[in-house]
C-alpha positions in Angstrom: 23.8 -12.5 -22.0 26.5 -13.1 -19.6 26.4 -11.2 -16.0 28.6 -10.8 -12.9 26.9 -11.1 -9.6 28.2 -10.0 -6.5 25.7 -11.1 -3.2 26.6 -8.2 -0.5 24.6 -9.0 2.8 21.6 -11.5 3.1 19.7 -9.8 5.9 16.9 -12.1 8.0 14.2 -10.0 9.7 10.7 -10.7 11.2 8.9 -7.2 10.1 9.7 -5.6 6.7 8.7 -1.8 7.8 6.3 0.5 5.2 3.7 -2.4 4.7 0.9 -1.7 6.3 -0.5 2.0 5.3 -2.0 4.5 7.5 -5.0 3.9 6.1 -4.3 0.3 6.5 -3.8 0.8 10.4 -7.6 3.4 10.6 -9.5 0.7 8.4 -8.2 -2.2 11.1 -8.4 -0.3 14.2 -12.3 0.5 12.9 -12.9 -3.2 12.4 -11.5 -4.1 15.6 -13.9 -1.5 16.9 -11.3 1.3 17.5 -13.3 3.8 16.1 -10.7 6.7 16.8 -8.0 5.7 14.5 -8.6 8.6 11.5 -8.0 11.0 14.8 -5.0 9.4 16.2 -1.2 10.4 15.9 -0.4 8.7 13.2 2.8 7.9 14.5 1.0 5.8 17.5 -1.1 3.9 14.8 0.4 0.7 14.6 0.9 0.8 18.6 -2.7 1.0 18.9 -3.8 -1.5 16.7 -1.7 -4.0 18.4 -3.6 -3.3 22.0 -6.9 -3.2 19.8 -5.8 -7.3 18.7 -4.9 -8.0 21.8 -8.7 -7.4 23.4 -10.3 -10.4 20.7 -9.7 -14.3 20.5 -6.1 -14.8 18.5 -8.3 -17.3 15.9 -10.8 -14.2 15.7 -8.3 -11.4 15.1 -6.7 -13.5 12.3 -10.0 -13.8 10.3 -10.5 -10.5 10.9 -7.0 -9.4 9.6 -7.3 -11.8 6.7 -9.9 -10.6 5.2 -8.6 -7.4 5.1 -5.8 -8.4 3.7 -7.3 -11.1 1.0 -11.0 -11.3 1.1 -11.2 -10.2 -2.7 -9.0 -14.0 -3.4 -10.3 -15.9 -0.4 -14.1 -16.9 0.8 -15.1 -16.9 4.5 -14.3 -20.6 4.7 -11.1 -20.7 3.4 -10.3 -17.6 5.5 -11.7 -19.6 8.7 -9.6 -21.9 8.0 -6.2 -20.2 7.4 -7.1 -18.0 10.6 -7.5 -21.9 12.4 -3.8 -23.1 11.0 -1.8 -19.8 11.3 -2.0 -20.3 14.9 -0.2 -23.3 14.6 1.8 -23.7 11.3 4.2 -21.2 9.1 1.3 -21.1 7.1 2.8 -18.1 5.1 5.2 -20.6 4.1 3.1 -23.3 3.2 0.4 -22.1 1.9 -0.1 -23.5 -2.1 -1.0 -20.1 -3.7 2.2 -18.7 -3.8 1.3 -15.1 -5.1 -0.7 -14.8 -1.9 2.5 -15.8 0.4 3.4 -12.3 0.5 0.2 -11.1 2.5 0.2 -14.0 4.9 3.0 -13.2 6.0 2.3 -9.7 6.7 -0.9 -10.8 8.4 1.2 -13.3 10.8 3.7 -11.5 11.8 1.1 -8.6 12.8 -0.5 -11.1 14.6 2.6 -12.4 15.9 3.9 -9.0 17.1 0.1 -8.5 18.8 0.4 -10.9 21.0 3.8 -11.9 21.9 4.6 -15.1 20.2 0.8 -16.8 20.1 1.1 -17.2 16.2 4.4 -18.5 14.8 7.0 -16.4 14.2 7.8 -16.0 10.2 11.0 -14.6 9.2 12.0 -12.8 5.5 14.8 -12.3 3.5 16.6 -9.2 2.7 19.3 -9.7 -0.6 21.2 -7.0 -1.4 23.2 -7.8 -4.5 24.3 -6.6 -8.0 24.0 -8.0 -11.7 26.8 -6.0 -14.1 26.1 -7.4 -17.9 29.4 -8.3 -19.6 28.2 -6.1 -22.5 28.5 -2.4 -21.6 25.8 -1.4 -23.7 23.7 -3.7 -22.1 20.8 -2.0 -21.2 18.2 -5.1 -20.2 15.9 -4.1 -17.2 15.5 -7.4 -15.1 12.4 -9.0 -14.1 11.8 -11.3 -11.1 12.1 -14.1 -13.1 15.1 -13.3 -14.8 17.2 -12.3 -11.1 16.1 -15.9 -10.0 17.4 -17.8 -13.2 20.7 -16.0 -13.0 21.0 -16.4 -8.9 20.6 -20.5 -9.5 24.3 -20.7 -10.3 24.9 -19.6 -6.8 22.8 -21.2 -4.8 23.0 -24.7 -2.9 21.3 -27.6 -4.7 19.4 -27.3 -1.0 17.4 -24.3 -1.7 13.9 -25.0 -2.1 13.3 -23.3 -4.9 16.1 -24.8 -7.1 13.9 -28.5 -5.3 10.9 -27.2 -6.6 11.2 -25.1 -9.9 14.5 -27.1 -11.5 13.2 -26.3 -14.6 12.2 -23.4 -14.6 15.4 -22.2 -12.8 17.8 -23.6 -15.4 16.0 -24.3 -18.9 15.2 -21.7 -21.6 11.4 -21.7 -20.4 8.4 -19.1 -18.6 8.9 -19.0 -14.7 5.4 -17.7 -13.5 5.9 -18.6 -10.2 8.8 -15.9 -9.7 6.3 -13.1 -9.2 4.7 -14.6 -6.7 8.3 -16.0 -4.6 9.9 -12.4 -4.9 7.7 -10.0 -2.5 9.8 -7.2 -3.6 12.2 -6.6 -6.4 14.2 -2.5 -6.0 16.6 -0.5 -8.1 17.5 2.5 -8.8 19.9 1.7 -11.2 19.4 -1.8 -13.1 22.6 -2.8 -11.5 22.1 -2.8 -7.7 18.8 -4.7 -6.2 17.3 -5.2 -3.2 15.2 -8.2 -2.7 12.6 -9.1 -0.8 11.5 -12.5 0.1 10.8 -15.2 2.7 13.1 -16.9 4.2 12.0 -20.1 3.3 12.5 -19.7 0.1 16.2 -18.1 0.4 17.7 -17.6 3.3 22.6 -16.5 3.9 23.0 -20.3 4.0 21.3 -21.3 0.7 24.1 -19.4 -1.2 27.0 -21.5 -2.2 29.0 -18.5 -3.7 28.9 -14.7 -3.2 30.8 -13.5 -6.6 29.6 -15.6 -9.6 28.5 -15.4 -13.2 26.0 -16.6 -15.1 23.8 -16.1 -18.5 20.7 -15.3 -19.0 19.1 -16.6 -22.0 16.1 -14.9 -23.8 13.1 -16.9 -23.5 11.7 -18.0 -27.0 8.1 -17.2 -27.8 6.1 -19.7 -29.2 4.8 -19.4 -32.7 
């Protein structure tokens, strides 16, 4: 199926707001023995937590955050260890198990914010763009994987994901990995998205063209 696709804005920002949870923000400030949270304005939680970082070791609050954040995926080594390299490496970028990407950057750039530029600071993506099908009765609702196979016409053979998933991006096969590089995938309509990203993986400059088409070919299930 053939589809127009119009890139409006590519926004880059270091803190994608709604995130972190008010109960979130009381569970940390508990564990970083701010017992007072569930009592606090909730509009002064975040605000608090931040001073409440700010009183422990940067390597400490990291583990502390991380685990959190992924101690059901991660085990205390592998969480000592992140906490050890996010204070010197993107490590929300690097990191091999892309589905947990997301989170670690979260976790940085709360850290990041906490205490004023110690960590690295990571930066996202925010796409706002449309995908009209040719066919007017088209009624197809997109998946993750499907927006990234039909952005690859636009984008610069640069882009790291077009480096790293060439085949996945432009053959007739699964792309897994898409759930893991889109954070966030919005619409309201099945014509207008927002997505959600990091920048390392798209970023204004990666796109070649803003008005485009492409197709979008039904993958075929094995036998």
């Amino acid at each position: 199926m053939n589809y127009k696709i119009e890139i409006k804005r590519v926004d880059t920002v270091d803190e994608l707001e709604g995130y972190w949870s008010n109960d979130d923000l009381i569970q940390l400030l508990e564990k970083f023995n701010y017992p007072d949270g569930a009592t606090a304005d909730k509009s002064s939680l975040f605000e608090l937590l931040q001073m409440a970082i700010s009183d422990y070791e940067p390597s400490e609050a990291a583990e502390i955050a991380l685990a959190h954040k992924l101690s059901e995926e991660l085990n205390e080594g592998q969480i000592q260890q992140i906490a050890h390299n996010m204070l010197i490496d993107k490590v929300c970028e690097e990191y091999p198990e892309i589905p947990l990407q997301g989170r670690l950057y979260h976790v940085n750039q709360l850290l990041f914010k906490a205490y004023n530029g110690t960590f690295p600071n990571a930066k996202a993506s925010v796409v706002y763009f449309s995908m009209t099908a040719e066919e007017a009765d088209a009624a197809k609702i997109l998946t993750r994987e499907n927006v990234l196979k039909l952005l690859n016409t636009g984008l610069s053979d640069r882009n790291l994901i077009k480096r790293l998933f060439d085949d996945q991006m432009t053959q007739n096969i699964p792309f897994p990995e898409a759930e893991g590089i889109i954070w966030e995938l919005i619409t309201e309509d099945n014509v207008n998205y927002t997505l959600v990203t990091s920048e390392n993986w798209i970023n204004r400059e990666d796109f070649t063209d803003f008005q485009f088409e492409s197709e979008l070919e039904e993958i075929a299930e094995e036998a």
